[in-house]
N, C-alpha and C positions, 0 to 999 in steps of 0.2 A: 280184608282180614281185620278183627277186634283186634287194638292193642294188646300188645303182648310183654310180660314182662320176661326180661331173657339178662343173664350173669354170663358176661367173658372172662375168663380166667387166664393169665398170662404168668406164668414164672419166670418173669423177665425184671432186669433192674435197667435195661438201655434203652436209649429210644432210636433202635434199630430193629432189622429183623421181622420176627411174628410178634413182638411187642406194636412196633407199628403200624403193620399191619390190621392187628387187632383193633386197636384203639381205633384206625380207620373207618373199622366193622360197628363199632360201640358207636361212634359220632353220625355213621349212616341210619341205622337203625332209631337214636334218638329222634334225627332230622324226620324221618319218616313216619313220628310221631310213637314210638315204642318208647317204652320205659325200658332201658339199661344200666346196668350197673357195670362198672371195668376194674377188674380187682389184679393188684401187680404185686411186683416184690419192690421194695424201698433201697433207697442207700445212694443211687445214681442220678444223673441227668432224669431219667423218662421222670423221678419224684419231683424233681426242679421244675419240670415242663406241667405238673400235674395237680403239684402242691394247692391249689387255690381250688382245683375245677373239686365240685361237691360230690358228683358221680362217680370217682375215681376214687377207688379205694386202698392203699397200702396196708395188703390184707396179706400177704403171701410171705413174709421176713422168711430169710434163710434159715433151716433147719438144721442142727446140729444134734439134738439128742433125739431120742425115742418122743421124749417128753414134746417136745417140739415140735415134733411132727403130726402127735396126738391131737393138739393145739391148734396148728394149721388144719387140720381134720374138721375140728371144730365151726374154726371161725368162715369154714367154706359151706358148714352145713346151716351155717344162720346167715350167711348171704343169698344162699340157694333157697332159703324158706319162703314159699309164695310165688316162685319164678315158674315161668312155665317151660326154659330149658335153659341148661348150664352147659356153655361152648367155651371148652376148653383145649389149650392150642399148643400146648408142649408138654412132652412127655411126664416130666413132674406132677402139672399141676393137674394132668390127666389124669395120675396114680390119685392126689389127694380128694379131686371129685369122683372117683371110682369110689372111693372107704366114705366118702362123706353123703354118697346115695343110697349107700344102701338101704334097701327095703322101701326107696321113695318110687314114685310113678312120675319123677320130673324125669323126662330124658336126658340123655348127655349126648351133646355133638365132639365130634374131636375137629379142629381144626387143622391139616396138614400143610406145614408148610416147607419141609424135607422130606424126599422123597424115601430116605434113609429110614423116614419113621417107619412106612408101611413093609418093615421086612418081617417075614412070616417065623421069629425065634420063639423061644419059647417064652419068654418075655412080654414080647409085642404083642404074640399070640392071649396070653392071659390078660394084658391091658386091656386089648380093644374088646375083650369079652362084654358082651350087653352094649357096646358102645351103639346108638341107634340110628345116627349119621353123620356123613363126612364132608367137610367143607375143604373143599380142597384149592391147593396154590396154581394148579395149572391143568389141563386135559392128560398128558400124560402122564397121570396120578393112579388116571381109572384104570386101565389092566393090572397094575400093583395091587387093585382093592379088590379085585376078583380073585387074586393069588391068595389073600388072606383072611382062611378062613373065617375066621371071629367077625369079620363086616361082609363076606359076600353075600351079595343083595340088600345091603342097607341101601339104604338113598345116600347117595354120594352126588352132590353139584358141586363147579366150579366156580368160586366167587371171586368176580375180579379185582384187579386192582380199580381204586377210588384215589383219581388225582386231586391233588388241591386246586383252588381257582388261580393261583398264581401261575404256575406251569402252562404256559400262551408263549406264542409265537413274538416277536420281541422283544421286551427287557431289556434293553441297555448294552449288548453286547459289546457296541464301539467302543463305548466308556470302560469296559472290563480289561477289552484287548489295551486299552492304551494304558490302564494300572499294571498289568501283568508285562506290558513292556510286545507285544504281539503285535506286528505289521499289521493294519486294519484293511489291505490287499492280500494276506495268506489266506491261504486252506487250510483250517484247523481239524484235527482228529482230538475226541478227546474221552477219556476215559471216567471211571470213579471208584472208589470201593477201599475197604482197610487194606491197606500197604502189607499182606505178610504174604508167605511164601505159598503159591496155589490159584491166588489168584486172577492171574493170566496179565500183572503190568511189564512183567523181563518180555510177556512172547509181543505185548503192544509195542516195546521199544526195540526189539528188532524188527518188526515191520516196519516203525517209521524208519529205521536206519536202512531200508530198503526201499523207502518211498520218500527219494530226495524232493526237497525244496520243502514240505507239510510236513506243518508246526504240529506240536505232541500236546497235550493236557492230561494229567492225572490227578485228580482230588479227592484227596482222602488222608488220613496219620495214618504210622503204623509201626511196627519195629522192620521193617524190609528198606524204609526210605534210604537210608546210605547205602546198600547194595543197589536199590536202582539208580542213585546217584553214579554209583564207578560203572554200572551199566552203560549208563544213559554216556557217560566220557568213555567208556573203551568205544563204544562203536560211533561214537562223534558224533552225536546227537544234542548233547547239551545245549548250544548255542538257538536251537529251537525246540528245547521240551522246558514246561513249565509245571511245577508244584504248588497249587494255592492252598494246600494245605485242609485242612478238614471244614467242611463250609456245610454250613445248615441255613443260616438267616442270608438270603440272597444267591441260594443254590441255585436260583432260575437264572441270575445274572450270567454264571459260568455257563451254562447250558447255551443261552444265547449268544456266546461266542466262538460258538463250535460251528461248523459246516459239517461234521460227520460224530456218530458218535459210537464207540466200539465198546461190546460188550465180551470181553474174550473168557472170561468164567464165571459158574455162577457164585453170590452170597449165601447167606443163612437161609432166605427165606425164597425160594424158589420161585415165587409170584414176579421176579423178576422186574422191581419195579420199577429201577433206572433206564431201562428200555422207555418203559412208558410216561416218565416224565422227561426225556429225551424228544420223544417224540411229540407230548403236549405242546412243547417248545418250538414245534416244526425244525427239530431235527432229524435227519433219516439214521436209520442203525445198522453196522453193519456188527452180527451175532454169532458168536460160537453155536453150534447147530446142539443146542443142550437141551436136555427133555425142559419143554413149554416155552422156549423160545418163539416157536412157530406159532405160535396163540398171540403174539405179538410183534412178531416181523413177519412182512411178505413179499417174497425175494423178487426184486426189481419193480418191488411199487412202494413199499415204506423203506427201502433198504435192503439188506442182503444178508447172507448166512454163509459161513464156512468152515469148515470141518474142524472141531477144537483140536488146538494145539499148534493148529499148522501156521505161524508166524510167515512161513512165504506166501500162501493162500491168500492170509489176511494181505499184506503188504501188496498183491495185486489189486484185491478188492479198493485198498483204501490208493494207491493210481489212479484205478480208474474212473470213482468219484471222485479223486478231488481234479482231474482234468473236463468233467463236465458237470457245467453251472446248471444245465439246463433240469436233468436229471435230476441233480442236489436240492434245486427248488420245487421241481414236480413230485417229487416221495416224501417232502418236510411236508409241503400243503397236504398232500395225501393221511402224513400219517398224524400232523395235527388234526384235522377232521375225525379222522375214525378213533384218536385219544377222547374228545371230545364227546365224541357220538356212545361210546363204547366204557369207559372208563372211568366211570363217573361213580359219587355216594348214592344217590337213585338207584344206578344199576346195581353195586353193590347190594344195598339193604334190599333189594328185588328177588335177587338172588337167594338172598342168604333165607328172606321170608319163604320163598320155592323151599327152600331145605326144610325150615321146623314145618311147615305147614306137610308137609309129605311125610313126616315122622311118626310110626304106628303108636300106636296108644297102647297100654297093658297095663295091669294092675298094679305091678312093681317092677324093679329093674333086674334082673338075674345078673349080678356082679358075683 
């Protein structure tokens, strides 16, 4: 395929989420030799992580009047000028590359990374009008995209997650367990995600408080952490669950001190991705059965699946791996390999090139 010039558009100020995603998308795509551009909202962390790179643009600032939004309108359609498709990934800045095509022949991809997006209101409906493909967070994306009429039969692919090179089997674990204070002979279970209410750390700490002897980890801030603190002591846990608090620079470190790693609900961006830096890590996962999990566990070869919510389910599951080593080590090498093989920026920008390159061509865009 020629070099293609292609605009990501993210109305994100964190660097979580479909912001990180994205930007994963943008760094694949350049590697592959495409010219991109990554255009964000300013004010947070992702502008701290971005501020220097030339390609990243702090183009999207929060919208408060009419005037504002006119604005942002604007400066999406002098980004977009010369591009040969504008891939934008959340519902916002989907609306302002909707008003900022019109009458152009660039396409617009949407990027989905909640499955929430593709509901068929009257809303959604009038967004995705002319949208002309979708890149989506997981496989069970696509019977959503057939319910809604405005994209059925667009070209819709799934584009995976692209892990970083650090995320390898490894790292330092011993040295992590003996900072965090963790017997370097237990069986560690260990979790991630913002600390608030939904996403499944109360149903992780009653399963360990049902799977004596195996150590707990949860990393992440949040406003929930003192409620799982008097959690974690009503049901007398404490003495083996550990908090390291919000970690980004040597996140592979805690990974590597896991023997099991539990996914109990999903985040923002449904590509799931601490699964699959779980597993870079050669650890196995055991997963709330939630639409696109199974795109990246498979049950009793990378780790296991079970019914969300169910806090006893889990608590068997995590028994009966942490009573066999053999097992633990046969699904981490399994599911580092296929992280490896599978989850890479290659595969990534591969994908995503399958999408524009299959996108119809027309004279202009019917928005």
């Amino acid at each position: 395929m020629a070099p293609m010039r292609v605009l990501q558009l993210v109305a994100a100020d964190r660097w979580t989420g479909a912001a990180a995603t994205a930007l994963q998308l943008a760094g694949a795509l350049r590697a592959a030799g495409h010219e991109c551009v990554f255009a964000y909202r300013p004010g947070r962390n992702l502008e701290d992580r971005l501020r220097d790179v030339e390609w990243c643009r702090p183009a999207l600032a929060k919208e408060r009047t009419l005037g504002d939004v006119r604005a942002a309108i604007a400066r999406v359609r002098g980004l977009a000028a010369g591009c040969d498709v504008v891939h934008a990934h959340l519902p916002h800045d989907h609306l302002l590359a909707r008003q900022a095509l019109k009458g152009s022949a660039t396409p617009l991809v949407r990027g989905v990374h909640h499955l929430s997006h593709l509901r068929p209101d009257p809303f959604h409906r009038w967004l995705f009008r002319g949208t002309a493909g979708l890149g989506l967070a997981n496989s069970a994306m696509l019977p959503a995209c057939g319910r809604l009429a405005a994209v059925r039969g667009a070209p819709a692919r799934v584009l995976p997650v692209a892990l970083e090179d650090r995320f390898r089997p490894g790292g330092g674990g011993s040295a992590t367990r003996e900072r965090l204070g963790i017997p370097l002979d237990a069986v560690v279970s260990g979790t991630i995600g913002k600390l608030d209410r939904g996403r499944g750390h109360d149903l992780f700490i009653h399963a360990l408080a049902a799977a004596p002897g195996v150590w707990g980890m949860i990393i992440g801030k949040g406003p929930y952490l003192d409620a799982l603190h008097t959690l974690a002591g009503r049901l007398r846990v404490t003495g083996r669950l550990v908090f390291p608090g919000y970690v980004e620079a040597g996140l592979e470190e805690l990974y590597a001190a896991m023997d099991i790693f539990v996914f109990p609900a999903a985040g923002s961006d449904h590509a799931h991705r601490a699964i699959a830096e779980a597993a870079g890590c050669g650890v196995p996962s055991l997963a709330a059965d939630l639409p696109g999990v199974r795109d990246l566990v498979e049950p009793g070869v990378t780790g296991d699946i079970y019914p969300a919510t169910d806090a006893a389910a889990l608590a068997v599951l995590i028994a009966a791996w942490a009573r066999n080593s053999v097992a633990r080590r046969a699904a981490g090498a399994t599911a580092a390999a296929r992280a490896h093989d599978r989850w890479t920026p290659v595969a990534l920008a591969g994908a995503a090139l399958e999408l524009y390159g299959s996108l119809p061509t027309s004279a202009a865009a019917t928005y």
